[in-house]
C-alpha positions as CSV (number, residue, x, y, z in Angstrom):
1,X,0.0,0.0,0.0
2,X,2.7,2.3,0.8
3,X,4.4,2.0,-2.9
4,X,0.5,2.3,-4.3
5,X,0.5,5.5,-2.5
6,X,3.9,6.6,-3.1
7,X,3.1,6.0,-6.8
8,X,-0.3,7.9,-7.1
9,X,1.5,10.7,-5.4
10,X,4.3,10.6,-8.3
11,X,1.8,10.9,-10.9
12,X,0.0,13.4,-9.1
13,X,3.6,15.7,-9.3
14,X,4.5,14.7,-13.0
15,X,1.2,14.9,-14.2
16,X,0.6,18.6,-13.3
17,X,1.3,20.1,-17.0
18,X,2.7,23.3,-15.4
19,X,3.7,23.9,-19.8
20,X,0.2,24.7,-20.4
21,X,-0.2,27.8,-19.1
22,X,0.3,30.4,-21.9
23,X,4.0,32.6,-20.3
24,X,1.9,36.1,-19.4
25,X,-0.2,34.1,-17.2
26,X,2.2,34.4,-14.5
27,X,1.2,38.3,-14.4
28,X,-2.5,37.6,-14.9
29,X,-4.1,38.6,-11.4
30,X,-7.0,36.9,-10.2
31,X,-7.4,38.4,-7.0
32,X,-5.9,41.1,-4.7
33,X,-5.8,40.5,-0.8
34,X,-4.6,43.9,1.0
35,X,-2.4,44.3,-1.9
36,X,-1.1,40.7,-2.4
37,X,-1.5,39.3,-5.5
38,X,-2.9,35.9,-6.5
39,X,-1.7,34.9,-9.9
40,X,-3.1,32.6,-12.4
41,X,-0.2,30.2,-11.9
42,X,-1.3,30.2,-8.1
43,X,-4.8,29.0,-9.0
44,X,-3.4,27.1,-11.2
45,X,-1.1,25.3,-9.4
46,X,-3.2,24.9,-6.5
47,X,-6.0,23.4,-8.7
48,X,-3.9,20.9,-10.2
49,X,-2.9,19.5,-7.1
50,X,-6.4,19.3,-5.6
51,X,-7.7,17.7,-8.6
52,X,-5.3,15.0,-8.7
53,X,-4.5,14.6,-5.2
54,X,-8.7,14.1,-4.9
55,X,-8.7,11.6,-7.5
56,X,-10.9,13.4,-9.8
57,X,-10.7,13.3,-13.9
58,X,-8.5,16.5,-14.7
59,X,-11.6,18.4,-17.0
60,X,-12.5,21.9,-17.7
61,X,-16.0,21.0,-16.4
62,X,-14.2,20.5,-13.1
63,X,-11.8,23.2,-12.8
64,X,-14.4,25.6,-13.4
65,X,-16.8,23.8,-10.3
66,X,-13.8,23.9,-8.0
67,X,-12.0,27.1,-9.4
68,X,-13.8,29.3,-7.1
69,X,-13.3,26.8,-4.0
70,X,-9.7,27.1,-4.4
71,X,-9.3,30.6,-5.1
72,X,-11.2,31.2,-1.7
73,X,-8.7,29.1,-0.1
74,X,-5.9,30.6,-1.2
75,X,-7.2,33.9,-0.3
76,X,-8.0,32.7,3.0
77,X,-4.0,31.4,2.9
78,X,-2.9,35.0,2.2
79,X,-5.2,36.2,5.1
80,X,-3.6,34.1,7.5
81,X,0.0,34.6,6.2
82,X,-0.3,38.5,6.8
83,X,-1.9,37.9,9.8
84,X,1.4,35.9,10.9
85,X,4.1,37.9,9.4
86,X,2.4,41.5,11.3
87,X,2.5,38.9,14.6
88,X,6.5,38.7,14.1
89,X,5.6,34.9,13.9
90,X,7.7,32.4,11.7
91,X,8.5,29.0,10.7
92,X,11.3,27.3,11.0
93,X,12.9,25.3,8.6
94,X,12.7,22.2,11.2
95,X,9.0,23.1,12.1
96,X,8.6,22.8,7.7
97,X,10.2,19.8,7.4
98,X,7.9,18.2,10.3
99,X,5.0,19.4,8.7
100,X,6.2,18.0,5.7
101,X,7.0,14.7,6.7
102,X,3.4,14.3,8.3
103,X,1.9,14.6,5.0
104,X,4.5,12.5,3.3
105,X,3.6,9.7,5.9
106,X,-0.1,10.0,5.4
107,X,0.5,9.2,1.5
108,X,2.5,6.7,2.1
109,X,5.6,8.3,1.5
110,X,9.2,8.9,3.1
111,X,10.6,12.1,3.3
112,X,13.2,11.6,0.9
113,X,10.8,9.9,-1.4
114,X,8.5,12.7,-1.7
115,X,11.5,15.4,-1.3
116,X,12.8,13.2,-5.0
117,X,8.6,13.9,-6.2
118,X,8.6,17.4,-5.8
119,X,12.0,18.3,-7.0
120,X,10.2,17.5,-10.4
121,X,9.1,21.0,-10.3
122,X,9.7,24.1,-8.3
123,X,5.8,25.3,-8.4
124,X,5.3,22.2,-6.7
125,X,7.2,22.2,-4.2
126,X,6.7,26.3,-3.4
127,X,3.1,25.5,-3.8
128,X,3.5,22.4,-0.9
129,X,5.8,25.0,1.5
130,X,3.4,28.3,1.3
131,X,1.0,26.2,2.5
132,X,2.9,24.1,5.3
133,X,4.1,27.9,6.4
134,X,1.0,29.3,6.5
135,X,-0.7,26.5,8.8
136,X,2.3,26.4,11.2
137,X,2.3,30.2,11.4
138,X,-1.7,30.3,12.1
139,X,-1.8,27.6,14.5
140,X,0.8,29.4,16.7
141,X,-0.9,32.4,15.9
142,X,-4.2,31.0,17.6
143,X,-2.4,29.8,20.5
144,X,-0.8,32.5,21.8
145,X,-3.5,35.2,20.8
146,X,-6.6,33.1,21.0
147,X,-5.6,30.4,23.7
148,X,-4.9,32.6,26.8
149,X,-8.6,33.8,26.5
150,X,-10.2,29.9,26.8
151,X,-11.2,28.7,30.1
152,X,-12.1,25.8,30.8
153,X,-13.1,25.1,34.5
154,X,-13.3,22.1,36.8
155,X,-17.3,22.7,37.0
156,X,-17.1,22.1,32.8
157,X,-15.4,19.2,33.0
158,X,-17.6,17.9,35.9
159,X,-20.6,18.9,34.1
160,X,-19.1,17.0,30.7
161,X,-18.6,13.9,32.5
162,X,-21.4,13.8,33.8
163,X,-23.3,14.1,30.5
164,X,-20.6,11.3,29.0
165,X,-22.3,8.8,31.8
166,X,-25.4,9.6,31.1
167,X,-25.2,8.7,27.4
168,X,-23.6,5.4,28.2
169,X,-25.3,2.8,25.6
170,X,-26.6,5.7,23.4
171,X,-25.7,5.9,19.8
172,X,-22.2,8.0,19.1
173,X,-21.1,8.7,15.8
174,X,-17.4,9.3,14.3
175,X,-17.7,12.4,11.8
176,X,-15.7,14.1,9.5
177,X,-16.8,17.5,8.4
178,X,-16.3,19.7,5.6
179,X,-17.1,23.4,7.0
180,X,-17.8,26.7,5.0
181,X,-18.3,29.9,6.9
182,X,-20.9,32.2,6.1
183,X,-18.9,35.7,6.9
184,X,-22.4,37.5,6.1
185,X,-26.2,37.0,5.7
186,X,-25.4,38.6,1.9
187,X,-22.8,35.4,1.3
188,X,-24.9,32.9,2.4
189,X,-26.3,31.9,-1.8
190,X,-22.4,31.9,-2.4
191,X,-21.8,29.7,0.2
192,X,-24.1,27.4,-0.2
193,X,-23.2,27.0,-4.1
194,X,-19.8,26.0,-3.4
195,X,-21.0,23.5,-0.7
196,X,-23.3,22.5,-3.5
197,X,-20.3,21.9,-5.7
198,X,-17.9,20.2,-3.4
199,X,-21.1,17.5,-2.7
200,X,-21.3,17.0,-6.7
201,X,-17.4,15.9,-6.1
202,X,-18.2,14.0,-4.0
203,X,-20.6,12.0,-6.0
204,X,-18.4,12.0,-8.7
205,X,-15.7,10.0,-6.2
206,X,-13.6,12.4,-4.8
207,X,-11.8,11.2,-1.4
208,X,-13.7,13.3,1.5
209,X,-10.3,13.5,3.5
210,X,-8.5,15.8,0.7
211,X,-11.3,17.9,-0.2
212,X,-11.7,18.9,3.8
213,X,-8.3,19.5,3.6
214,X,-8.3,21.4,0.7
215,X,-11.6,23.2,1.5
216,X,-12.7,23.1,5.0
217,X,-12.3,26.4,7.0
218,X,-12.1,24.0,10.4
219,X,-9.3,23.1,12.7
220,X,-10.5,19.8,11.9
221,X,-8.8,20.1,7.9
222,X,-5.5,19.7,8.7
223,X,-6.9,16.3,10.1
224,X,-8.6,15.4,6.7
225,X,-11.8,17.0,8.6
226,X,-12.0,13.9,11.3
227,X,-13.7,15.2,14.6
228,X,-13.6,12.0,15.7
229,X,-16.8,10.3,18.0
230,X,-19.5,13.1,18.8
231,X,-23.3,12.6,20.4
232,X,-26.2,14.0,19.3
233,X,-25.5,16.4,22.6
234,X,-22.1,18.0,21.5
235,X,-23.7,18.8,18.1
236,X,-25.9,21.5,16.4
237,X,-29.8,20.2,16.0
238,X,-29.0,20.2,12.2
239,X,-26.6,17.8,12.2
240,X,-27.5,15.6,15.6
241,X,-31.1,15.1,12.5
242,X,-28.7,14.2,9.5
243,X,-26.1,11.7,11.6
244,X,-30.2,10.0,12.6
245,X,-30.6,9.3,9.4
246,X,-27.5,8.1,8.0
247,X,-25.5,4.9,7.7
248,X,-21.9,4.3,7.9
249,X,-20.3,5.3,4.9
250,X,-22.7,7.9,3.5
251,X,-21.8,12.1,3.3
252,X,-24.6,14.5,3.7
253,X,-25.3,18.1,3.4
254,X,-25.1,20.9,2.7
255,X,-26.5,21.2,6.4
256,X,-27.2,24.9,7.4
257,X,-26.0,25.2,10.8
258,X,-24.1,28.1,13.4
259,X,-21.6,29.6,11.4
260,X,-22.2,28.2,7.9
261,X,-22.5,25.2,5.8
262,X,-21.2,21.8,6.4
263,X,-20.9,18.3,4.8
264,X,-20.5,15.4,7.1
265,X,-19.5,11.9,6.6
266,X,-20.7,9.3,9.3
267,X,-17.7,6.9,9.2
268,X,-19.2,4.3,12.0
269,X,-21.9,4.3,14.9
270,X,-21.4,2.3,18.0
271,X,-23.4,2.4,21.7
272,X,-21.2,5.0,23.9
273,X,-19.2,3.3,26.4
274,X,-18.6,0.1,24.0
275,X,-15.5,0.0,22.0
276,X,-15.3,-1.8,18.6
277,X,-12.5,-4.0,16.4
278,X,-12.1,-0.6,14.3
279,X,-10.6,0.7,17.7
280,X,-7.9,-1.5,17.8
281,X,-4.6,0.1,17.6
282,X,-2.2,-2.3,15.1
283,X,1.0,-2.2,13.9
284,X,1.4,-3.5,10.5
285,X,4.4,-4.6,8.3
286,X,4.6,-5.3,4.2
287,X,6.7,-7.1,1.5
288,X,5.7,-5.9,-1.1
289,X,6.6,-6.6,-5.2
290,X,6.5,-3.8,-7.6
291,X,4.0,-4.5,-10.6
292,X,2.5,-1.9,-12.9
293,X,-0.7,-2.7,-14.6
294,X,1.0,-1.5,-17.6
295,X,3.2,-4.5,-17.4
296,X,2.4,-7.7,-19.2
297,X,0.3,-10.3,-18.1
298,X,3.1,-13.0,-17.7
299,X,5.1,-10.5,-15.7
300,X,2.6,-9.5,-13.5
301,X,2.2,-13.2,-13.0
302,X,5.6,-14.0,-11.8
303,X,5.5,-11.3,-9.8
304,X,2.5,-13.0,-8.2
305,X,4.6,-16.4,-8.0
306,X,7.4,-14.6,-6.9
307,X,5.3,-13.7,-3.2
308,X,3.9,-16.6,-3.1
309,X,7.3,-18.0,-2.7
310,X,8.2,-15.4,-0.3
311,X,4.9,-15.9,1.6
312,X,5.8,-19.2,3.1
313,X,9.1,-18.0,4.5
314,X,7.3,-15.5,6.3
315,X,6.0,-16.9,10.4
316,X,6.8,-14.1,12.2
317,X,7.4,-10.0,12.3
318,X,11.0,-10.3,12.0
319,X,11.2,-12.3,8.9
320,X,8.9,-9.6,7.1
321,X,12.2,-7.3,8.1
322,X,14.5,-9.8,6.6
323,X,13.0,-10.6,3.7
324,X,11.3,-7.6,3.2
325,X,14.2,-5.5,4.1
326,X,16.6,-7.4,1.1
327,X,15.0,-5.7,-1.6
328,X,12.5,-3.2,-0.3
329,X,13.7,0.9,0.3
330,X,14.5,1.1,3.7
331,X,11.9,1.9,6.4
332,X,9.0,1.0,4.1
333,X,8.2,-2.4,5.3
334,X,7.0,-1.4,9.0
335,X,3.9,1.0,8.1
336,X,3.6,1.7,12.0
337,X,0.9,1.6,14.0
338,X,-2.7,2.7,13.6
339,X,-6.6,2.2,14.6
340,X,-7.9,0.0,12.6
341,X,-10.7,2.7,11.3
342,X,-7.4,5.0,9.9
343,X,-5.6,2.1,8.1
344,X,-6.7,2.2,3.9
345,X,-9.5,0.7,3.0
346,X,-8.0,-2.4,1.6
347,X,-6.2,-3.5,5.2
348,X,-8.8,-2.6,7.5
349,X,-10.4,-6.1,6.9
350,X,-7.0,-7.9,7.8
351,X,-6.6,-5.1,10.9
352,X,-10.0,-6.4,12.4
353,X,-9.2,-9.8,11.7
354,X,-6.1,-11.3,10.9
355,X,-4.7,-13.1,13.9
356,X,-1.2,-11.5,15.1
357,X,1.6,-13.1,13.6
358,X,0.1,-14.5,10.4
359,X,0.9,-13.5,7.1
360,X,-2.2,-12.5,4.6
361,X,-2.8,-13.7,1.5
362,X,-1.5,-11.4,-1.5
363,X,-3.4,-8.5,-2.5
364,X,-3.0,-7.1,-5.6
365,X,-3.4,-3.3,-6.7
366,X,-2.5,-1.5,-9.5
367,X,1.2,-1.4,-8.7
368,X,2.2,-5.0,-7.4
369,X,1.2,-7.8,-5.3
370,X,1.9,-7.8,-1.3
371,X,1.2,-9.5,1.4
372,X,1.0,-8.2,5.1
373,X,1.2,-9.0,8.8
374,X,0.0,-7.6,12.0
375,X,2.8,-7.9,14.3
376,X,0.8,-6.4,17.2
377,X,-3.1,-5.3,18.2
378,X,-4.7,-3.2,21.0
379,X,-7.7,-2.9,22.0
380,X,-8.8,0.0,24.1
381,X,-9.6,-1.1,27.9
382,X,-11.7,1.9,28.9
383,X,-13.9,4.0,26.6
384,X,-14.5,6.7,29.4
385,X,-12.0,9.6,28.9
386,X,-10.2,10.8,31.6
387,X,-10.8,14.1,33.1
388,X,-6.9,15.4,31.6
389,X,-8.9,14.4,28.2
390,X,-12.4,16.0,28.6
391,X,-10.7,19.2,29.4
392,X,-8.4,19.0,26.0
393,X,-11.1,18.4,24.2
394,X,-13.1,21.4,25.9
395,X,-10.5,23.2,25.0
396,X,-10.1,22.3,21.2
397,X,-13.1,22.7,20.5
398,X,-13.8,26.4,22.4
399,X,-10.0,27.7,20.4
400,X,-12.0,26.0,17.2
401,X,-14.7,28.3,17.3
402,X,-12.5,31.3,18.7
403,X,-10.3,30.6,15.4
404,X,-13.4,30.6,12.9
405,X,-14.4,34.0,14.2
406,X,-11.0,35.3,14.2
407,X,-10.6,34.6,10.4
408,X,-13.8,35.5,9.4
409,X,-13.1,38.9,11.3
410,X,-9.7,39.0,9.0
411,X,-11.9,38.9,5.9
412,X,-14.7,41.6,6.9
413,X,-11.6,44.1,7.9
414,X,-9.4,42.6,4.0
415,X,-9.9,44.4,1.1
416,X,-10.3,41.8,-1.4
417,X,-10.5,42.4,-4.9
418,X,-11.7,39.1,-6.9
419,X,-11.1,39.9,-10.6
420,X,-10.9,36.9,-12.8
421,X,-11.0,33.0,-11.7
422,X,-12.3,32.0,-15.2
423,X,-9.3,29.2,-16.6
C-alpha cells in the first residue's frame, strides 16, 4: 500500500502540466488580498494539485466547479499569512520539514521519497511549502492570541462527565466535516453553491479527507476534517437530524447550521461506552513486489509467484524485516501503528481480523502484489476519557470556534478584490 500510495502521489507531481499555461499568465491577477497578488499560476497550481491529489478526472467541467473553492482558499492562505508575518511569527525550517514529513507519511511516503517527487518541479514544491508555512504560522498564531482567553473550569469538566455517563449505551457517531463559513447573511447563496459543488465531487468519487483539507475552514482540515466520535448532545440540532438518518459510509449536506455550511461523513456508529474491532490500535508490516498494470500479463504473473514463494518463508514480524528489508527501500516495510478505522481501505479487513503473527494472502493493486502481517493489536480497555482528556477536548473545540471568528473577522476588515478565476 505504501508503494501504491507513493506511486499515485508521483503521478500526481508529474502529471501537473505546469507547460500549459500560456508565459503572461504568470502576471494575470486573479485576486488582490490587502495588496497581495494571487496569480493565475497560483490558482493554477493549487487546482492541479487538488484535482489529482482528490482523484478526480482533470476536466474543464471540473476546474471551473472547483476554481472558485480554491481561489477562496488561497485567499484565506494569504489572510492568514499576513496575519502571521504582522505577529512577528515564523516558521522554522525544522518546524517545515515536520510538517512536511506528516503529509509525506499519510500518503505513504518517506521524506526523501517525496522530497525526490517534488523536485520534479519548483511550483510544486513552493506550492506544498506556502501552505505548510501558512498552517504552522496560524496555528501558533491562535495559540498564543486566541488560547490565553479559553477557560475551561473544573465545574465544565464535571458537568461533561457527567453528560458522557449519562449517554452510556446511546448511539455515538465518528464524523468528519467539511465546514464553510458564512462571513455575512449577503454570502450565504455563495456559500451554499460552493457546498453545492464540493457534494457534486463528492458523488463524482472524490476522497472526502482531501477535499476537507483542501476546502474546509475547520481546525479539523489539517486532520482530513476527522472530529472524531461526537453525540447527538455536543452537536448542532441540524446535524445531531442528519447523523439519525444516515449509515456508515454515507456524506450529507449541505447542512445549514451556526456559522455556515457543512458536509459530514458518518464513518461508524457504536453504543457509547462500548468499544469496537475498528478501535484496535495495530501495527502492520509489508513485503511488497512492484508491478505496474501496464506491465504484461506474464510478468505481473511471476510477480504474483514470486510472493507466493516469499509468503511461506514469512512466520513471524522479523522475517517480514528480513526478507522484506533485502530488496525493499529502507523503512518501508513497518507501516507503524494505527486504529484499525485510519488504516486504507483495503487492510482494514486484515486489521480487524487477521490473527497477530500471520501473514495474509497477496493482495494485488495496480502497482504490485503484497502481502501483510499484523505484528501487534490493541484494544482500548476503557472508553470513558479521563478528566486530563475532557478538558483537551473542551478546550479544542472552544480555540475551534475562537479561530473561525478570528478569520472570518480577517476577511470583513481585507480588502479583497476578486477579478478573474475564469481558466
Amino acid at each position: 500500500m505504501r508503494r501504491r500510495l507513493v506511486c499515485v502521489l508521483l503521478l500526481l507531481f508529474t502529471a501537473l502540466d505546469m507547460s500549459a499555461p500560456r508565459a503572461q499568465d504568470s502576471l494575470d491577477i486573479v485576486a488582490v488580498v490587502n495588496d497581495a497578488a494571487i496569480t493565475k499560476v497560483d490558482l493554477l497550481v493549487r487546482l492541479q494539485l487538488v484535482i489529482r491529489s482528490s482523484g478526480l478526472q482533470d476536466t474543464p467541467e471540473t476546474r471551473a466547479r472547483l476554481a472558485p473553492q480554491v481561489l477562496r482558499a488561497l485567499i484565506d492562505e494569504r489572510l492568514k499569512r499576513q496575519a502571521v508575518q504582522s505577529a512577528g511569527i515564523t516558521a522554522s525550517r525544522e518546524e517545515v520539514l515536520r510538517a512536511l514529513t506528516r503529509f509525506a507519511s499519510a500518503n505513504g511516503m518517506t521524506i526523501d521519497q517525496f522530497n525526490a517527487a517534488v523536485e520534479q518541479d519548483p511550483l510544486v514544491a513552493e506550492a506544498f511549502t506556502d501552505e505548510a508555512i501558512a498552517n504552522i504560522g496560524w496555528q501558533k498564531l491562535i495559540g498564543s492570541k486566541l488560547g490565553p482567553t479559553v477557560n475551561v473550569t473544573e465545574q465544565d469538566v464535571d458537568e461533561e462527565m457527567r453528560r458522557i455517563q449519562e449517554s452510556r449505551g446511546k448511539p455515538e457517531y465518528r464524523v468528519a466535516e467539511i465546514f464553510l463559513g458564512v462571513d455575512q447573511p449577503q454570502q450565504d447563496a455563495a456559500s451554499k453553491e460552493s457546498a453545492d459543488r464540493l457534494m457534486e465531487q463528492l458523488r463524482a468519487g472524490a476522497e472526502f479527507a482531501k477535499l476537507a483539507r483542501d476546502f474546509s475552514q475547520s481546525t479539523t482540515a489539517a486532520n482530513g476534517g476527522l472530529v472524531g466520535w461526537v453525540r447527538p448532545d455536543q452537536v448542532d440540532d441540524e446535524l445531531a437530524s442528519a447523523l439519525a438518518g444516515m449509515k456508515p459510509g454515507q456524506v450529507s449536506g449541505p447542512i445549514r447550521a451556526a456559522g455556515g455550511y457543512y458536509l459530514v461523513q458518518l464513518q461508524q456508529i457504536r453504543a457509547s461506552g462500548t468499544t469496537s474491532p475498528d478501535e484496535a490500535a495495530v501495527t502492520v508490516k509489508q513485503v511488497f513486489i512492484t508491478a505496474p498494470a501496464t506491465q504484461s500479463k506474464a510478468e505481473r504473473d511471476a510477480a504474483m509467484q514470486k510472493i507466493l514463494a516469499m509468503r511461506a518463508r514469512l512466520k513471524s514480524c522479523a522475517d517480514m524485516d528480513s526478507v522484506g528489508g533485502a530488496f525493499m527501500p529502507a523503512g518501508s516495510v513497518d507501516l507503524g501503528t494505527a486504529t484499525v478505522s485510519d488504516l486504507p481501505a483495503p487492510l482494514q479487513d486484515l486489521g480487524r481480523s487477521l490473527p497477530v503473527g500471520q501473514v495474509s494472502q497477496p493482495i494485488q493493486v495496480d502497482t504490485g502484489v503484497g502481502v501483510f502481517m499484523i505484528c501487534d493489536r490493541k484494544m482500548p480497555t476503557d472508553t470513558m476519557p479521563t478528566r486530563d482528556e475532557v478538558a483537551r477536548n473542551l478546550l479544542n473545540a472552544r480555540l475551534d470556534q475562537l479561530a473561525r471568528g478570528y478569520l472570518r473577522d480577517l476577511r470583513r476588515a481585507a480588502v479583497i478584490d476578486i477579478r478573474n478565476a475564469a481558466l
